[in-house]
C-alpha positions in Angstrom: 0.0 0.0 0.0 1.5 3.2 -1.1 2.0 6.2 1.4 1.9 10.0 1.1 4.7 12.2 2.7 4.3 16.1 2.7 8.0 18.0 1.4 7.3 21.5 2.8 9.7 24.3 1.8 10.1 27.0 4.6 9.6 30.9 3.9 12.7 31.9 4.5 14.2 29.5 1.5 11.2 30.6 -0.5 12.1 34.1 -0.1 15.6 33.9 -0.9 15.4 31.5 -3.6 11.7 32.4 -5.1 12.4 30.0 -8.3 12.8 26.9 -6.1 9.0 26.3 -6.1 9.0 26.1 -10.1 12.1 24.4 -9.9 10.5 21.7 -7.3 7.2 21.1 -8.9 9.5 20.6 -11.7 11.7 17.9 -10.4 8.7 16.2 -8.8 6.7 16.2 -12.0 9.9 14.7 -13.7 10.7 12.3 -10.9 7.5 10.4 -11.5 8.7 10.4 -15.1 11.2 7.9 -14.0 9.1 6.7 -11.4 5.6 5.6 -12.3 4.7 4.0 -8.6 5.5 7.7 -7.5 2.5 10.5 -7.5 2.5 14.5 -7.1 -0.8 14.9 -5.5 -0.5 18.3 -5.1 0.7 21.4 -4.4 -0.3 24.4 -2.2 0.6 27.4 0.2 0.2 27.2 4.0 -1.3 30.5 4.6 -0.6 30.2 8.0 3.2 29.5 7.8 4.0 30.9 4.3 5.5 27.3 3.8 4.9 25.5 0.1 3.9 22.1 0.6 3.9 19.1 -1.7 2.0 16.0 -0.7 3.3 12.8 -2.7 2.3 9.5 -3.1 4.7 7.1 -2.4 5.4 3.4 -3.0 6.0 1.4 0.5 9.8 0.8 -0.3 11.0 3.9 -1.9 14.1 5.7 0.0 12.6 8.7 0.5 16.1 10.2 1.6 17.4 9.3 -2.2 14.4 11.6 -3.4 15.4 14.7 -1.2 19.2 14.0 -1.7 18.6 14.3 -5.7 16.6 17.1 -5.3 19.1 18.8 -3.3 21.6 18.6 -6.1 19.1 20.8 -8.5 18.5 23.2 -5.7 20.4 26.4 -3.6 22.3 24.6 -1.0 19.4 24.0 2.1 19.3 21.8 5.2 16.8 18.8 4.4 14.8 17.8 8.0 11.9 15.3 9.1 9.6 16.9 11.3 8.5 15.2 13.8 4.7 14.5 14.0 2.3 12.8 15.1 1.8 9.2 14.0 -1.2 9.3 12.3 -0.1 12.2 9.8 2.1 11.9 6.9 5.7 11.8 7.5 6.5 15.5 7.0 10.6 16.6 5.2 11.5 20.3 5.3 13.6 22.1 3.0 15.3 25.4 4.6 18.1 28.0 4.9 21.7 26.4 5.6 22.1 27.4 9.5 24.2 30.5 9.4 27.8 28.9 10.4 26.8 26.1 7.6 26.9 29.2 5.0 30.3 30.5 5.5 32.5 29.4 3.3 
């Protein structure tokens, strides 16, 4: 039985990188391309947060981790995180700013 997961994108990243949301929708669209079991459900804007959300169907033994370490190659260098939450809800992965010691170079 397949699985959805929510990838949320956080304001801050939005704001400093406002093509990632093209460029996301993008890779997702593509990834299912190459992965038929996988599914974009949709995508939308947490008013409330200002966060970008994508909720994806997922098959039972895909490495989600693989998915969010090839998307992070197409993408401005970001932290990738699982949220903790509540059994019962999706798994939840966030995409944000690098912390600000990670960005000095």
């Amino acid at each position: 039985m397949n699985q959805e997961i929510e990838l949320r994108v956080s304001y801050r990243y939005t704001q400093e990188h406002p093509w990632v949301i093209q460029g996301i929708t993008g890779f997702l669209s593509a990834y299912f391309m190459a992965k038929p079991d996988f599914r974009l459900q949709r995508h939308k804007e947490d008013l409330a947060t200002g966060m970008h959300v994508w909720v994806c169907e997922t098959p039972p033994n895909m490495n989600v981790l693989f998915l969010l370490r090839r998307l992070q190659t197409d993408i401005p260098p970001c932290h990738v995180s699982q949220v903790p939450t509540d059994p019962e809800l999706p798994p939840q992965y966030l995409i944000d700013c690098l912390p600000p010691e990670s960005s000095t170079a």
